[in-house]
C-alpha positions as CSV (number, residue, x, y, z in Angstrom):
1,X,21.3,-23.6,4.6
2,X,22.4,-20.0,3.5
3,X,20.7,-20.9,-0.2
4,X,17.4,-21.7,1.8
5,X,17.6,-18.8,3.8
6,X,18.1,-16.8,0.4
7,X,15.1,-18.8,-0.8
8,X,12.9,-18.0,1.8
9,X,13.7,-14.1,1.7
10,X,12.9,-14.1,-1.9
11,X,9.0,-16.0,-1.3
12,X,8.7,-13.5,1.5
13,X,9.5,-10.3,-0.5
14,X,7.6,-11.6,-3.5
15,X,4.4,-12.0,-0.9
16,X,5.1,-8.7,0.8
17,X,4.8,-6.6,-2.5
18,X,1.7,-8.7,-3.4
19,X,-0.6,-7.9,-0.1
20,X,1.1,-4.5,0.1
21,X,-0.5,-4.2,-3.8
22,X,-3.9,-5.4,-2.7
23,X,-4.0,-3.5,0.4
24,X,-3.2,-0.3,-1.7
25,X,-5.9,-1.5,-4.3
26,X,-7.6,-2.1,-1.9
27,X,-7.7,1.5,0.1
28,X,-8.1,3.2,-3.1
29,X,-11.0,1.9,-3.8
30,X,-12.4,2.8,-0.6
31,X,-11.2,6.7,-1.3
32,X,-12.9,6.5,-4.7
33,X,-16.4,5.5,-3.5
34,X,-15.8,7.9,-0.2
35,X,-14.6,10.8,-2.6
36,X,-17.7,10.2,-4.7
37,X,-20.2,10.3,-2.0
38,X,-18.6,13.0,0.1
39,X,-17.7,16.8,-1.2
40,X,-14.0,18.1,-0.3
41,X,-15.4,19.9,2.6
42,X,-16.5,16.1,4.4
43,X,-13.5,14.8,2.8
44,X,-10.7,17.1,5.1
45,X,-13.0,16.9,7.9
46,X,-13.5,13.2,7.9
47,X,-10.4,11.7,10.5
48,X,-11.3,8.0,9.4
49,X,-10.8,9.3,5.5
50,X,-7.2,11.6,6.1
51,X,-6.1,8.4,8.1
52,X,-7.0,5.8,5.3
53,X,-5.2,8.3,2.6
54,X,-2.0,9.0,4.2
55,X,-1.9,4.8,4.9
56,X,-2.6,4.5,1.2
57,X,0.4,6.8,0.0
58,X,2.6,5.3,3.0
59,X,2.0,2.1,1.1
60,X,2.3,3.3,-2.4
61,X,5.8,4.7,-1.1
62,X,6.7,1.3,0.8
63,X,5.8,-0.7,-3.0
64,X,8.3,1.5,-4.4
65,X,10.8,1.8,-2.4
66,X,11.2,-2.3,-2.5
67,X,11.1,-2.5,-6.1
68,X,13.7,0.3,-6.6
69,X,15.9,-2.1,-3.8
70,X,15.3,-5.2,-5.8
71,X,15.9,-3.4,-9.3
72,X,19.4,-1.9,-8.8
């Protein structure tokens, strides 16, 4: 039962850093093609945009934060 348990925490982190990848993948992306079409100006003044960057560095932070855990 405990090596199962183990087992099961391992698939689970695995699958957490890969949709925590795509979703930062993801979000940059969207920056990129809003950054593009929008000067800095419409950038800082754009709620939906500050939000979306500050989830994309929260998740960036989250990514590394597990892999430093699992590497020590």
């Amino acid at each position: 039962m405990k090596q199962q348990s183990e087992k099961r925490t391992e698939v689970a982190v695995r699958l957490l850093v890969e949709t925590l990848t795509q979703n930062l993948n993801d979000t940059g992306i969207v920056l990129d093609e809003f950054e593009a079409t929008h000067n800095d100006w419409e950038c800082a003044q754009s709620k939906q945009y500050c939000a979306l960057v500050a989830g994309h560095f929260t998740l960036k932070e989250a990514i590394d934060k597990i892999n430093n855990r699992l590497n020590k």
